[in-house]
N, C-alpha and C positions, 0 to 999 in steps of 0.2 A: 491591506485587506479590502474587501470587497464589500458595499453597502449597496442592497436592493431594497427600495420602497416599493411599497405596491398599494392604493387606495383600500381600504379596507372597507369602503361604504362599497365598493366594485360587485358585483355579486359573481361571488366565485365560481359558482358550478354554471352558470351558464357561461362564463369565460374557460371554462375548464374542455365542456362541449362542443364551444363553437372557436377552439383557440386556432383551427388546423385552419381552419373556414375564413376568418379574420387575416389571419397571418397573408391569405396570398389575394386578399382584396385592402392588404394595408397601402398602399400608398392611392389608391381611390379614397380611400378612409382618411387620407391625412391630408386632404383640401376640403374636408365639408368638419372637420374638428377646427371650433372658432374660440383661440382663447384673447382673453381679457386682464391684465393687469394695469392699475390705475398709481401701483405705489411709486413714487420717486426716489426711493429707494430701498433695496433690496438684497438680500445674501443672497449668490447662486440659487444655495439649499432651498431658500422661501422661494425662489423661481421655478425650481424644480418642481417642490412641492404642488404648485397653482396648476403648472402643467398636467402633474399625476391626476390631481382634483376635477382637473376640469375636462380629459379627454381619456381618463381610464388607462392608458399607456403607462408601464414602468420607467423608471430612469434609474442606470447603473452607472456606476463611476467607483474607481479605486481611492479610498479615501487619501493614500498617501500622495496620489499623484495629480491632483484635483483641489484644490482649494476653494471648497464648497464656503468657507466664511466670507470671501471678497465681496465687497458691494460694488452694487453697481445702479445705476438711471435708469430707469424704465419708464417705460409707458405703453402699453398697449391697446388697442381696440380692434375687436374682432379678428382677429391675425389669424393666420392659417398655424401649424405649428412645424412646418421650414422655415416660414419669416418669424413665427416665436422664437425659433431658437437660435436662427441666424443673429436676430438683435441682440437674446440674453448671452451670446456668445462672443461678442463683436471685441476684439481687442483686447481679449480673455486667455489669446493662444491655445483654446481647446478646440476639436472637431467632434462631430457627433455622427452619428449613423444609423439607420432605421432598422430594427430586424423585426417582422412584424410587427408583434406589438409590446417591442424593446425599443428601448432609446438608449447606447453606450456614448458615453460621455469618455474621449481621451484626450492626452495633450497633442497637441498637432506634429504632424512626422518632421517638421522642423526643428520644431522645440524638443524634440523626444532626441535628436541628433545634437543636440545644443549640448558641448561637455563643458565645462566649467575648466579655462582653457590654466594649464600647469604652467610654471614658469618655468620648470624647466627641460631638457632634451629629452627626459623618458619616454623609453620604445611603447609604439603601443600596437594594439593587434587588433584582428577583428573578429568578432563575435557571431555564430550565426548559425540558422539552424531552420528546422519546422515545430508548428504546432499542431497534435495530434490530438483527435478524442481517444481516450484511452481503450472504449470498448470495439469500437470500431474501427479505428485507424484510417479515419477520416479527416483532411486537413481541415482546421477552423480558421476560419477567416475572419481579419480584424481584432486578436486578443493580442492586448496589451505585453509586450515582452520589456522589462525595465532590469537594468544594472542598478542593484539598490543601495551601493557607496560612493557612487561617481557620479554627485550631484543630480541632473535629471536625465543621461544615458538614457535610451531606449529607443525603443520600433514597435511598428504594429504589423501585423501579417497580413500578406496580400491575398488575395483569391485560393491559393492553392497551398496557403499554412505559411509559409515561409519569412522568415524576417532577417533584418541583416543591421549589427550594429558596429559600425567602424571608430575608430579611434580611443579602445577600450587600453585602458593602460596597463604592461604588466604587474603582473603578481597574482592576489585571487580574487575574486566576485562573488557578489552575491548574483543573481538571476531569478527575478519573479514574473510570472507568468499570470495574466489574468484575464478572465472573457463572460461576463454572464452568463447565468444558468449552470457553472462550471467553480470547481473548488479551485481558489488558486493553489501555483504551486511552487513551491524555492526550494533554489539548489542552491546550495552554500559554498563557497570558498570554491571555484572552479580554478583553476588554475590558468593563468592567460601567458603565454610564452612569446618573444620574439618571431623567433621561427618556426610558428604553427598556428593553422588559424584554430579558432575554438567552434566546433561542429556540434550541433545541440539536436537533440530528437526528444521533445518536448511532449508529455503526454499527457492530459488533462481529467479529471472524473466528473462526470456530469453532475451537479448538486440535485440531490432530489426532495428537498424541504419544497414543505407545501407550500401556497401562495400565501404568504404572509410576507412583516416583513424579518428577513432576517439578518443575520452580521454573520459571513463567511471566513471564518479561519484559515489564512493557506497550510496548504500540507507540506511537511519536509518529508520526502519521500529517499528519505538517505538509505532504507535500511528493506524499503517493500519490495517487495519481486519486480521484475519487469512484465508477467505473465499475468495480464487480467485476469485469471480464472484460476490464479493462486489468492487466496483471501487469508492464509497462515503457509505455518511450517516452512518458510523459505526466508531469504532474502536477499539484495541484490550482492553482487562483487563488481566492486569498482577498481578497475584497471589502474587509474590510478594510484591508489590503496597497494595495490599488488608490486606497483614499483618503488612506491615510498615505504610501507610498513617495516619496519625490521626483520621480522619474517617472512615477507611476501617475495624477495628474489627471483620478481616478476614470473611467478608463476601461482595461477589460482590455489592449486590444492596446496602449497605452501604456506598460501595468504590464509587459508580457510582453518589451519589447524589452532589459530588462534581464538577464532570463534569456539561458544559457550559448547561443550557438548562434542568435541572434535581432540581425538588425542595424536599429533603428528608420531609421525617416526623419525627416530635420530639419522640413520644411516641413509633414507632416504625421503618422498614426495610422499609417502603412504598414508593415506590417512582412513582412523578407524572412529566411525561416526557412532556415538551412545553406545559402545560394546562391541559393535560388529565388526567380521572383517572387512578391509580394505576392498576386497576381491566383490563386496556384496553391493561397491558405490558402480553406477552407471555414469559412462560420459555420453554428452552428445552437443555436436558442431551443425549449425543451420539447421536445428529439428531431425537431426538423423543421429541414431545414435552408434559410436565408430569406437574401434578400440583403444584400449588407452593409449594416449596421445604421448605418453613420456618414452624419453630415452633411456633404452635396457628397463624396460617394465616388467616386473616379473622376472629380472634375473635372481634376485637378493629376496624376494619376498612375491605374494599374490598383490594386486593392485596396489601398488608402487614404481618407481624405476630412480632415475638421478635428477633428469630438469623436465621441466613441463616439454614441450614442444610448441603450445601456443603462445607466441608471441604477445607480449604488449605490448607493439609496435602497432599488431594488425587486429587483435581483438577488443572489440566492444567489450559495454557493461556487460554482466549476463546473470543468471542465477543460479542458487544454490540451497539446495532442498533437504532438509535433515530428516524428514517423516513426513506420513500420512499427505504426500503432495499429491497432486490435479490428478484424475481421470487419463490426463492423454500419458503420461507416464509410465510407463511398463517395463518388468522385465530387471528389476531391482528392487532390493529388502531395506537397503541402509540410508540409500542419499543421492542424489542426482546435482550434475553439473551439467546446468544447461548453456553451452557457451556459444557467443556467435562475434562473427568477422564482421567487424565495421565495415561503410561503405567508404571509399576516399574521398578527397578534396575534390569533387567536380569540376573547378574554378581555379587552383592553381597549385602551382608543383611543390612537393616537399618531400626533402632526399635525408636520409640519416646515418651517419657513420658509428659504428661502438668499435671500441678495440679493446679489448681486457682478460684477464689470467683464461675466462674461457671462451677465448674465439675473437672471430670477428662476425658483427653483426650488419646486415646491409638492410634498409628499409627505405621505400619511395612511396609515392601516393600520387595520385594527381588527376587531370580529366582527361578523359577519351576523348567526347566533344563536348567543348563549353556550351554550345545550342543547341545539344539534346537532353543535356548535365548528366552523361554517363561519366563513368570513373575507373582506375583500376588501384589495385594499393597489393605488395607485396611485401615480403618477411623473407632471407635467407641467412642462414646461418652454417658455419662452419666451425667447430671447436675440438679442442683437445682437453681430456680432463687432467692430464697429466703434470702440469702446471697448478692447477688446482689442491689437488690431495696430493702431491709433494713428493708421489713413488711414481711409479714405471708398470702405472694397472694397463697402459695402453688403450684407453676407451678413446673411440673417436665417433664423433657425430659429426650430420647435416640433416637441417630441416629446411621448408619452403613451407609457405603459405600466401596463401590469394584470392582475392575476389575480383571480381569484373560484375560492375553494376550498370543497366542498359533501361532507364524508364525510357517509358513509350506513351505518346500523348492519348492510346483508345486502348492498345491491347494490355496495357499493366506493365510491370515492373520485373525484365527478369535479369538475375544473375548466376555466373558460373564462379564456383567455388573451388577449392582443394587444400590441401594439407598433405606432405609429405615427408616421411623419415627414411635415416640411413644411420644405422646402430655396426658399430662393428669392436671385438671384442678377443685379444688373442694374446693369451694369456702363456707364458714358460713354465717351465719347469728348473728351478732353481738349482745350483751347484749340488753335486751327492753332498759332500762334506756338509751343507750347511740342511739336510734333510731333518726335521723336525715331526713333520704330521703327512699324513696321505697327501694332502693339498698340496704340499711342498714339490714335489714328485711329479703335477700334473701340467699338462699343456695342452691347446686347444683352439679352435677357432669356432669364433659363434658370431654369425650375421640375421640381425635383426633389417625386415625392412616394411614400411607398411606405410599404407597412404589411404586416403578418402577425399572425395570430391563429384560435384553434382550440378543440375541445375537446380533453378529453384525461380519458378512462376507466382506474384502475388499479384491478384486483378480487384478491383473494387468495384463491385457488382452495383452497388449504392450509397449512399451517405450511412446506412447501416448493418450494410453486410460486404463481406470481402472474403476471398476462398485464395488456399497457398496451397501452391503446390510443389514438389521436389519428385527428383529423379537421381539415384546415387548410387554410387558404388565404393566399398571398402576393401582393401587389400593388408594381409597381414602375411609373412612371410617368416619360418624359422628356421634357421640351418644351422644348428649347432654339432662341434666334433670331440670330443673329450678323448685324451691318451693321460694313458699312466705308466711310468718306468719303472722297472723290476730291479731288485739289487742285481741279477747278474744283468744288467743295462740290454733288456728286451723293452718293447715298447707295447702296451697291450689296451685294446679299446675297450674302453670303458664307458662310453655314451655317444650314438647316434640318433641324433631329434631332426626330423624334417618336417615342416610343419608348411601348410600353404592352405588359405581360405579365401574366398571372392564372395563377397552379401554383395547383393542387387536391391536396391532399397527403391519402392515407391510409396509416399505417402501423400495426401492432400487431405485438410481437412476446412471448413466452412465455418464461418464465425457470423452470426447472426444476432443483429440490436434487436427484441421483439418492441421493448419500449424501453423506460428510461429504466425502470425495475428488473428487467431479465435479459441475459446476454446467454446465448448457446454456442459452444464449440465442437460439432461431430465432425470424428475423420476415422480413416484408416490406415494403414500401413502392410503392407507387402513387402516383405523381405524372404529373397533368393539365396539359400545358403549353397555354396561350390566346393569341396574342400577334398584335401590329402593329405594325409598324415599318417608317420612311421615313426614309432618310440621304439632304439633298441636300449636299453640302460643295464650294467652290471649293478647286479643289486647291491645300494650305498657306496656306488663306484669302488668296488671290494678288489684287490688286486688276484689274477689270476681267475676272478670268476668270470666266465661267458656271460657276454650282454644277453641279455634276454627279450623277449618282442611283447612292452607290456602295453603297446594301440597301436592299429590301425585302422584307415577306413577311409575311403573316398565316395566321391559321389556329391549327392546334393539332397537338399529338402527345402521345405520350404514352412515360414513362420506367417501367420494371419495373424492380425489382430482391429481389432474396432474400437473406439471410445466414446460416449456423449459425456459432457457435463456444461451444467450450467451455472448462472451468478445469478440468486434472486436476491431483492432489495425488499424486505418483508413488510419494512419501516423505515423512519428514516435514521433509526439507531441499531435495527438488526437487518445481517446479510446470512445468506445462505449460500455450500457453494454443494450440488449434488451432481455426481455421476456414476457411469459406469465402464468398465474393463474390464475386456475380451483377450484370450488367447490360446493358437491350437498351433501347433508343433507337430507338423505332418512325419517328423521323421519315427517317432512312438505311438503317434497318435494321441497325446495327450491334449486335455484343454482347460482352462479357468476361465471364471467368470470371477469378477473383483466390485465389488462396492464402494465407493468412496465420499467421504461427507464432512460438512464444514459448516459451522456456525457462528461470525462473530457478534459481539454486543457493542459496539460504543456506547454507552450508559454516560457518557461524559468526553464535550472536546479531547480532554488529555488523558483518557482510560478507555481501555478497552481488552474485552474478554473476547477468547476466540478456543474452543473445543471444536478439536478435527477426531477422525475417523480412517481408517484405510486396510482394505485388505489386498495385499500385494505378493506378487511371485518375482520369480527368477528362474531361468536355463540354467546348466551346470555349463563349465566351457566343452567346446564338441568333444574334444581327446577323452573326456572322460567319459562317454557314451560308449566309448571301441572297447576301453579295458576286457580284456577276457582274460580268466583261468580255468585251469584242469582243475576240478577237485571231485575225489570218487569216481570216477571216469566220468564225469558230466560235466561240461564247460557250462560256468556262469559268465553275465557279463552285466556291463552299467549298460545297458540299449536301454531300457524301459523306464529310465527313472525318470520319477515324475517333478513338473517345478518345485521348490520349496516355497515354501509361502511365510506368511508373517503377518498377524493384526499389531497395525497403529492406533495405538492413541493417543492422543497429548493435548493438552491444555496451554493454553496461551494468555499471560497478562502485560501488558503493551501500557506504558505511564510514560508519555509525553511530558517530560517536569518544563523545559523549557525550549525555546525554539534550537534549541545546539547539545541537548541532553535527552538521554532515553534510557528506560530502565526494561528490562524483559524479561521476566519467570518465566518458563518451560517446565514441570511438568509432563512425565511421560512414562508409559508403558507399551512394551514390544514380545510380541507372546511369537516365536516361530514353530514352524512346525511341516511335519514333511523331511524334515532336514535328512538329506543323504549322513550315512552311518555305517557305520562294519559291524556287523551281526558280533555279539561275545567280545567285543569290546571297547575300550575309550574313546578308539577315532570318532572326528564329525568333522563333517567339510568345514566344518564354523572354525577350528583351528587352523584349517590348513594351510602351509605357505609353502610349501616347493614348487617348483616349477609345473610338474608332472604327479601325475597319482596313478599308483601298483593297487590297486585294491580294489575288491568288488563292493559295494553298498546296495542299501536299502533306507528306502524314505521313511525309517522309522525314529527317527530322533527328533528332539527338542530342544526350544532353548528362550530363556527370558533375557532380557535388558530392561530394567527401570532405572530411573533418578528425575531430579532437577538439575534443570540448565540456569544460570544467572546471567544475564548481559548488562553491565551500565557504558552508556558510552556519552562520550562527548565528542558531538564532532566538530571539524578544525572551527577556531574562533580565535583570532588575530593571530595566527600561525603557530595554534598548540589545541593539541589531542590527546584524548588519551581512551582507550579500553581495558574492561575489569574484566573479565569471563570466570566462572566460578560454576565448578560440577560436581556433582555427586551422584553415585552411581551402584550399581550392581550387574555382573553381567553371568549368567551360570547356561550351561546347558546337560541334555541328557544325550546318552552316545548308545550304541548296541546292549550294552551291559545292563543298561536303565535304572545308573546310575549317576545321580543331578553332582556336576562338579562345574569348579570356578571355571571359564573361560578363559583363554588365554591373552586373554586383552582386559582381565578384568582390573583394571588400573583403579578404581574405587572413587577416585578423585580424581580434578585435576584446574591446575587457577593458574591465569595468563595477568602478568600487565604490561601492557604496551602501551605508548607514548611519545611524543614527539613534537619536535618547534620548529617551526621555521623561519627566520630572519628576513626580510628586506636590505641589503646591505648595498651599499657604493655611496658614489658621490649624489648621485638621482636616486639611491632605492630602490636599483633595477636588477639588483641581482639577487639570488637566493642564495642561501644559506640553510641545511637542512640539516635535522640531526635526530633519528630513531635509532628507541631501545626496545627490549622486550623480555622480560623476565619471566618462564614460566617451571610450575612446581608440579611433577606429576606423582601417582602411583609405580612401583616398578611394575615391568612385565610379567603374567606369570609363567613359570618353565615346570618341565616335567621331570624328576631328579634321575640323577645319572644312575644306573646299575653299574655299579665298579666291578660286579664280579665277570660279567660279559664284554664289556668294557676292554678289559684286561686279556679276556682271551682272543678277542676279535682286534684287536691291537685299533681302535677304533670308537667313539664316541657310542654307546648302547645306553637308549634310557629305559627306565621302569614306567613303563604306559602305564601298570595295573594304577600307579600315583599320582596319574596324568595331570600336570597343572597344579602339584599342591604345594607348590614352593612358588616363591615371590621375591623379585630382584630388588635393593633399594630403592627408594624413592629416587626420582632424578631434580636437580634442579640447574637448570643450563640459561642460557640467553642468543640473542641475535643482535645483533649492530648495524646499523648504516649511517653513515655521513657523507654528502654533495653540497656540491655548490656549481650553481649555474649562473654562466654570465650570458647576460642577454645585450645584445646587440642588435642593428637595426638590419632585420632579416634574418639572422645567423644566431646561433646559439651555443654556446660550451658549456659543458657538463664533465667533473671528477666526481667520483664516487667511490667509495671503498665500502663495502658489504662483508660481511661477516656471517654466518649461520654456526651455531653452538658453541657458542665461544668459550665456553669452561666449566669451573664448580665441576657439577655430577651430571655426566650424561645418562646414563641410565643403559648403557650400551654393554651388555655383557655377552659370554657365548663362554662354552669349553671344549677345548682339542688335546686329543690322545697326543703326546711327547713321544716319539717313538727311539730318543734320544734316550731320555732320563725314565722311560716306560712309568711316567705317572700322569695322570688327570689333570690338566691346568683349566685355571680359571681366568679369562681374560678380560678387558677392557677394552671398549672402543671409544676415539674421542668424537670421530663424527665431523672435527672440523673443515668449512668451507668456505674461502674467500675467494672475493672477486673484486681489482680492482679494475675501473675501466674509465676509458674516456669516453665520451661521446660528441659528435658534433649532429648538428641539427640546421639546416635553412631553410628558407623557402623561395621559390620564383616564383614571380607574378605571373 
């Protein structure tokens, strides 16, 4: 930690006035400051002290890194205070450095490189990154960067934030970060691997305790957003976390449904935040937000599909929003995924091979030019899922992903991005004899393709203002063909979907320090909608009935939106975070204005209270604008519907028990409102999960979500972890009829444990050894019960909506596995691993299908199971 003395006889408020004044006539100031020490001997500390005393200048120093008790010989008279402290420092191995009217005291970049040499051959790697102010994203120059289990490891940053520490040995680290005027900060257990360097983007929060003296806590920031101007309701997702967690199968929203308040779905990526559906979470990649990123998304359910798309190969930390998040946010009710692509290795090459049940995986990194330190890093993939889930579904994927990073020494930092998928999906129709259900009967082709990518401009105006900017475009593409065979073997169409959309996204928005108390972020965003789209569908793919034309519509419009919010420091135990959001949807003409507000309390280092606020909308997807029908001879249609909206609120209590343990109460109520509805009865968009919607609406429904969330986590400490998540809930809404019933995600409950160790194994201790579980207990689904009497006649699943939702499936209680082990070698890496997702017990996977064999109602089960075992290699070139 960090100790800052400051003379207390000083008179503060004129050093307060004139600090600006001071600071740039300090090194004239530090030849006419004459000190005096007569003792022969002396601690550091008491030298320090004399200094403080006699020339009103601070002196900072890390206590762990600094041996302020050591004695030493002195004598002084009249010294200037370079030759003070050139003497009090002489053979001490520390250096010091002037920042106005700062004095930092570190161990010298010799000493800081000094490992405490192993006896034996373990690989070792290198370390290395920048130092960032958090609100600014302004490098700091000269704070102390230390490896805090490997003797005295470390570096200090040069002019432009950057530090580099070589000969870090595998396995994991600690990393502390420290600088005056600035909170320290640890990262725990980072992971150091043979064949990979370790790349740090280090962010720091300026300490704002008044001039006294005080004793600085470092922050473990395992769990805070990445987003200065999130102060709650988020937290970060570490990539790493996403490859090792049991249920993270390297993909975020897989990782995320283990968290407090997050209920996954068995069949696939879905996931439904405090109540809501899936369909209501927003994604977004480099500040742009794109469609969902997953393979067959929205084939099986509304916001879901099979695997993520975003690689762990090629994305950064990023974050993850459950309620009442930032101002710049928009255009979502339930949860945002804010994700972004790391930059590559500038400095040298690293190539990665997977090969396992799905696909093969290719991944490189490396520099464009070492003397500009641009970089490029990409992600491809190619898989078969067929191999996986053990039949003959035929799904086959590829994705890409990439960035190209180009700093520039005047004009800023720019990079080109993208992300792209290829879904394809072509399904039979199975032997007559073994005909069972409609489904049995069908065949079809369905081509999924979709991609996003941009550039994206960040310039630093000054040490405390910097503006970004982006230029993007998204691409989504549907072509699906549905046929169904007749018993006298006719072929009849039963579903034509043509779907195609182009958004033009411009955003940039300005972050300004006003001082050390208030940070501002205002921007805007421009998005160009382009689209065409033709829905023919036989209604419930009904054999013999004409498809029917339930949307179309091409053309374009366009979306505005605006946001300010800022970060004030009220105290130096309360924060404030206020803004505001804008939006107008030129295709209805509709618009919102959104308030958004945040409060926390640190009352105590290891406590802290935090009540948010947020009032928030959403667009419906465009297809559901075109709907039209005849009724009475007067065509209705969805053009005009307006956002639905939603007030957050939620409370937050944050208990720091230990540096590797955190406890977090959540707290929360979600009032919607606006919700699209079907006049006279049960429907609400808030249930709905088909692909396509036949129905006309009106924004006259409603709907609640409350409970508490519970988080305890441990995070990793000598190579074991573990997470508790714990919920309780209620989720209901009102639909045309206005009448209040359960939701159909109203799962009431829902408790996760996860856990895991990891091993140092070989003859050095260089190899790992991994091994996660993950137990989690939910609420069933709720479903709408069958009408057997229509049922029966429509030789076809019919339920009774008037009972929408009033039946509840069993509880599910299921798990996830993984186990690897990597051997590290000097430059090259091997990795096995076997993964598992729903391994047994109760899934909670139910459904029923008309028998057209035995003409009765079945009840089915799904298991859900998905394995992946795979190899990986990994190296790097110099």
């Amino acid at each position: 930690m960090n100790r800052i003395t400051i003379n207390k006889e000083t008179d503060k408020i004129l050093l307060f006035l004139f600090f600006a004044f001071l600071s740039l006539n300090a090194t004239a100031q530090n030849d006419r400051k004459q000190i005096t020490i007569q003792n022969k001997n002396i601690s550091l500390k008491e030298a320090f002290t004399e200094i403080e005393l006699q020339t009103g200048y601070s002196i900072a120093y890390e206590l762990s890194a600094v041996d302020v008790k050591r004695k030493i010989s002195l004598s002084l008279e009249s010294q200037s205070i370079d030759k003070a402290l050139a003497q009090i420092l002489k053979d001490t191995r520390y250096s010091y450095k002037i920042t106005g009217y700062h004095i930092i005291i570190t161990p010298s970049g010799n000493e800081l490189q000094k490992s405490t040499k192993e006896k034996t051959e373990k690989p070792t790697q290198t370390v290395r990154g920048i130092v960032l102010d958090s609100k600014t994203n302004a490098p700091i120059e000269f704070a102390t960067v230390r490896i805090m289990n490997v003797g005295s490891l470390g570096s200090t940053t040069d002019s432009l934030g950057r530090f580099r520490i070589n000969n870090v040995p595998v396995g994991r680290c600690n990393i502390q970060t420290s600088y005056v005027g600035y909170n320290a900060n640890i990262f725990n257990e980072i992971p150091v691997t043979s064949s990979k360097e370790v790349y740090m983007e280090i962010t720091l929060d300026e300490n704002i305790h008044s001039l006294a003296e005080v004793v600085i806590q470092p922050e473990i920031k395992k769990d805070k957003p990445l987003n200065a101007m999130a102060i709650t309701g988020g937290r970060m997702i570490s990539m790493e976390e996403a490859g090792r967690f049991a249920n993270g199968f390297d993909d975020p929203a897989r990782l995320s449904s283990a968290f407090a308040g997050v209920a996954g779905d068995v069949g696939t990526n879905a996931v439904a935040i405090r109540g809501n559906s899936p369909q209501f979470t927003q994604w977004r990649l480099e500040g742009v937000e794109i469609p969902n990123p997953t393979h067959f998304a929205d084939l099986t359910g509304l916001g879901g599909g099979f695997l993520s798309a975003l690689s762990t190969q090629v994305i950064g930390n990023s974050d993850f929003y459950n309620g009442a998040f930032p101002s710049e946010y928009s255009n979502a009710l339930s949860g945002i995924f804010d994700m972004q692509i790391r930059n590559g290795n500038n400095q040298k090459y690293e190539h990665t091979f997977q090969l396992g049940i799905l696909g093969i995986d290719l991944a490189s990194e490396g520099p464009i030019s070492r003397k500009h330190g641009s970089s490029y890093i990409f992600n491809y993939r190619f898989s078969t899922t067929s191999l996986a889930t053990g039949n003959d579904m035929n799904l086959k994927y590829q994705d890409l992903s990439f960035k190209l990073n180009f700093p520039t020494r005047k004009a800023g930092t720019f990079s080109i991005w993208g992300i792209g998928l290829i879904d394809r999906y072509k399904p039979e129709a199975i032997d007559r004899d073994e005909w069972e259900t409609q489904g049995d009967r069908q065949s079809g082709n369905t081509a999924f393709d979709k991609a996003a990518g941009g550039l994206t401009h960040k310039y630093l105006i000054n040490a405390d203002t910097y503006i970004r900017s982006s230029l993007a475009a998204t691409y989504s593409k549907d072509r699906t063909r549905a046929d169904q065979m007749t018993e006298d073997d006719k072929l009849v169409h039963v579903g034509d979907i043509r779907n195609s959309k182009w958004d033009i996204v411009f955003n940039s928005y300005l972050n300004k320090k006003f001082n050390s108390n208030h940070i501002n972020r205002t921007g805007i965003t421009v998005t160009g909608l382009q689209y065409d789209l033709d829905y023919k569908i036989s209604p419930n793919f009904g054999l013999d009935v004409p498809m029917e034309q339930i949307s179309k519509g091409n053309g374009g419009s366009c979306v505005l939106s605006a946001y300010s919010s800022s970060v004030i420091n009220l105290s130096n135990h309360l924060t404030t975070s206020l803004g505001i959001t804008a939006q107008y949807f030129t295709l209805n003409k509709n618009w919102t204005i959104e308030p958004r507000a945040a409060l926390k309390w640190s009352f105590n280092p290891k406590h802290a209270l935090a009540l948010a606020y947020g009032l928030h909308s959403r667009r419906e997807k465009l297809d559901y604008y075109f709907v039209e029908q005849e009724a009475n001879g007067k065509t209705e249609s969805n053009r005009y519907l307006d956002f639905s909206k939603a007030h957050h609120f939620g409370l937050t209590y944050d208990w720091n028990i230990n540096s590797y343990m955190h406890l977090k109460v959540e707290p929360y109520y979600q009032y919607l409102f606006r919700i699209p509805v079907e006049e006279n009865s049960s429907f609400s968009i808030i249930n709905h999960q088909s692909f396509y919607l036949d129905r006309i609406l009106k924004n006259r429904g409603s709907g609640v979500n409350y409970g508490i969330d519970i988080t305890l986590e441990q995070y990793m400490k000598n190579g074991f972890y573990y997470m508790i998540t714990a919920s309780l809930f209620k989720s209901k809404y009102k639909a045309g009829d206005n009448i209040w019933r359960n939701t159909r995600l109203d799962k009431n409950y829902l408790l996760n444990i996860l856990a895991g160790k990891e091993w140092m194994v070989g003859r050095n201790k260089q190899n790992v050894l991994s091994l996660n579980g993950r137990i989690f207990f939910q609420g069933g689904d709720r479903y709408t019960p069958v009408d057997e009497g229509k049922s029966m006649i429509e030789h076809d699943i019919k339920f009774d909506e008037t009972r929408a939702y009033s039946k509840k499936f069993d509880p599910s209680i299921n798990g996830d596995i993984s186990f690897s082990y990597r051997i590290n070698k000097k430059k090259i890496s091997h990795e096995f691993s076997i993964k598992m997702l729903n391994v047994g017990m109760r899934t909670g996977m139910h459904f029923y299908q008309y028998n057209e064999k035995t003409h009765k109602i079945e009840k089915k089960d799904g298991s859900g199971l998905i394995p992946n075992i795979s190899y990986a290699n990994q190296y790097l070139i110099p």
